[in-house]
VOGU-3710 file (C-alpha; in Angstrom, 3 decimals, decimal comma):
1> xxxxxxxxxx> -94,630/93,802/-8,835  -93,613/97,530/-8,940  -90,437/98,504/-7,279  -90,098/100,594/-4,321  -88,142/102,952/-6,610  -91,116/103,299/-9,148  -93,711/104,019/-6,161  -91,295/106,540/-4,561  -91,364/108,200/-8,115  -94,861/108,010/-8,468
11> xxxxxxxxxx> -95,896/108,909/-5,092  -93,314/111,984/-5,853  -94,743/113,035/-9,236  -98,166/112,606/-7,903  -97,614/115,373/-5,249  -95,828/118,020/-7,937  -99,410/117,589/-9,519  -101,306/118,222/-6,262  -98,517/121,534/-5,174  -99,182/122,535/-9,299
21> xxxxxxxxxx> -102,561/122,224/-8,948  -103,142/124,113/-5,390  -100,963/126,859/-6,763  -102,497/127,583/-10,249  -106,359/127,181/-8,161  -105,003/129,978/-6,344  -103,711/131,956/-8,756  -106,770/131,652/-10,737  -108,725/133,117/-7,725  -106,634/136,083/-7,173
31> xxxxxxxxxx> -107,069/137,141/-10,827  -108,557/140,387/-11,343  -112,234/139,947/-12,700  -113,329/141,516/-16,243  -115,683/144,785/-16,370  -116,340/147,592/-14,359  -115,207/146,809/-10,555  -117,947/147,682/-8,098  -116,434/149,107/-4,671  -117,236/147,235/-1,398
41> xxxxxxxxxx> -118,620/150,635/-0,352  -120,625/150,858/-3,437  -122,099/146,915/-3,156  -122,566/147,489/1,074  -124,578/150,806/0,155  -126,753/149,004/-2,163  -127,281/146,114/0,309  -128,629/148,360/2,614  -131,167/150,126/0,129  -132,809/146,903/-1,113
51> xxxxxxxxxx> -134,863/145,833/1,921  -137,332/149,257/1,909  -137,084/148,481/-1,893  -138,223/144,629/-1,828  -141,195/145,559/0,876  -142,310/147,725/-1,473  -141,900/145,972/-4,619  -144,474/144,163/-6,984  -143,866/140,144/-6,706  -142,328/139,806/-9,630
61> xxxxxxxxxx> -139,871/143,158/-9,341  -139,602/141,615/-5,145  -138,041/138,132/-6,980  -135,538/140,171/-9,168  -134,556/142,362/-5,689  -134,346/139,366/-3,849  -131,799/137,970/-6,263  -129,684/141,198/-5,860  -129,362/141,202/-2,439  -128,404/137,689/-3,133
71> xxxxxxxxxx> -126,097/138,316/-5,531  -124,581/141,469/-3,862  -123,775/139,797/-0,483  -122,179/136,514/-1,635  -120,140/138,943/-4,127  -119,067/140,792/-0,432  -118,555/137,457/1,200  -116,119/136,515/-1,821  -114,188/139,758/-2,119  -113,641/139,863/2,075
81> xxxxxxxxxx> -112,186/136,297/1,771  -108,652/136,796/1,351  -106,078/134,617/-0,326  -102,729/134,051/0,709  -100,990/132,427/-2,149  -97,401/132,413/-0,523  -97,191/128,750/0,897  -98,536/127,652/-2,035  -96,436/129,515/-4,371  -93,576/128,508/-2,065
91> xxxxxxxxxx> -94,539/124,763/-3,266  -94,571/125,697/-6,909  -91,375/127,206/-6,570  -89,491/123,887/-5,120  -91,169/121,888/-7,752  -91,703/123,476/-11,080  -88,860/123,316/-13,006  -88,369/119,184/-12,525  -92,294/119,580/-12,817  -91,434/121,352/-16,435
101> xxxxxxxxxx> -88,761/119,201/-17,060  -90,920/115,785/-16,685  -93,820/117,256/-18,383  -92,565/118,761/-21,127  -94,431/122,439/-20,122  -92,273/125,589/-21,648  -92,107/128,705/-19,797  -94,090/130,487/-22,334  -97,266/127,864/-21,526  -96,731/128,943/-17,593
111> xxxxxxxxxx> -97,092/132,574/-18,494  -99,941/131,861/-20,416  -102,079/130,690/-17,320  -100,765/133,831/-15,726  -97,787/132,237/-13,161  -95,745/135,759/-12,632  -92,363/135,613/-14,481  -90,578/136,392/-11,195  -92,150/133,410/-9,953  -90,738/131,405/-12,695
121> xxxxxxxxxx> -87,226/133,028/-12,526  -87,304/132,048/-8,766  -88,355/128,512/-9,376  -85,450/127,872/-12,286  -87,948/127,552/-15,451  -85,836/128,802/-18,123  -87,365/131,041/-20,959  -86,570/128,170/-23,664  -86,739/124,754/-23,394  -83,455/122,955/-24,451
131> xx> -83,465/120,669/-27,424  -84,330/117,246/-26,014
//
């Protein structure tokens, strides 16, 4: 039978995974993309070309202008969802350094996933781990 204790501890390091989780998600979503950045203006200005161009098109040019507008408005959609990352970040904060501690995960393999050193600082995960 498992002890109240070890359920309470499990129950606990189950939702550091979850908060960890949620906040390095959300991190990963704010990232800057690779390449050339399109502006919205840019992407909205194309959008509005490509009907006069698809009506006109060949069927097989029409498929590849279909797929543009497509592309173009679920890349609009994406960029005019914004992402607040503070309440999550807020979560990290509280947890990561017993989540670092218990894990074993340096401060150098946090900044490697791209978590903000300023974030770390504020959350207590030192820059070296101490000798076990």
């Amino acid at each position: 039978m498992v002890s109240e204790e070890a359920k309470a501890a499990r129950a606990t390091g189950q939702a550091q995974g979850r908060a960890v989780s949620r906040y390095l998600t959300a991190l990963d979503s704010t990232k800057p993309k690779r390449g050339r950045q399109r502006s919205t203006e840019k992407m909205q200005a194309r959008i509005d070309e490509l009907p006069d161009e698809i009506t006109q098109a060949k069927p097989l040019k029409k498929v590849h202008l279909i797929q543009e507008l497509m592309d173009l408005q679920a890349e609009l959609a994406k960029e005019e969802e914004t992402v607040d990352i503070s309440e999550v970040e807020s979560e990290f904060i509280a947890i990561a350094a017993e989540y670092s501690s218990r894990k074993g995960i340096s401060y150098a393999a946090w900044r490697e996933v791209g978590v903000p050193a300023s974030v770390l600082k504020a959350a207590g995960v030192a820059r070296t781990r101490s000798a076990d």
